[in-house]
C-alpha angles and dihedrals in degrees: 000000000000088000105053078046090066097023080063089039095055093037091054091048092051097043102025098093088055079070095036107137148068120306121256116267090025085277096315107149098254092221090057088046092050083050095055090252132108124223118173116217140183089241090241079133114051147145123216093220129217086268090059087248125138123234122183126209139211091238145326100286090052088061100048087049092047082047102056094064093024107160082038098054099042083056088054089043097041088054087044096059091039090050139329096233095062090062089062093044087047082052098049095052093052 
């Protein structure tokens, strides 16, 4: 067990900077964003996207939810963060 310990903890530290940032929504949890909510986190559940970019969730549940429609939910979210209204536009068409 000590040794996947310190296989993770070199690994992190090799490939850590490639996710350095901050993460996407300013910490907001992305389902909520999708849903038209915010919810701020501490980012201790996140998902390192397509884009390389890094999206924190309110718990573990939320990100199985968000991942199940990924390329969809990050639309939603993405409209949401530029401007709540867009979200209901975005709504509206589907």
């Amino acid at each position: 067990m000590k040794f996947f310990s310190l296989v993770f903890a070199v690994l992190f530290c090799l490939f850590s900077t490639a996710y350095a940032g901050d993460p996407e929504f300013g910490g907001q949890c992305a389902l909520g964003m999708a849903e038209g909510q915010k919810h701020a986190t501490d980012c201790s559940v996140l998902w390192v996207g397509p884009d390389d970019k890094i999206y924190c969730f309110a718990n573990q549940t939320a990100k199985q939810k968000f991942l199940q429609a990924p390329k969809e939910n990050l639309t939603r979210a993405q409209a949401f963060w530029e401007d709540p209204e867009n979200l209901k536009k975005l709504i509206r068409r589907e």
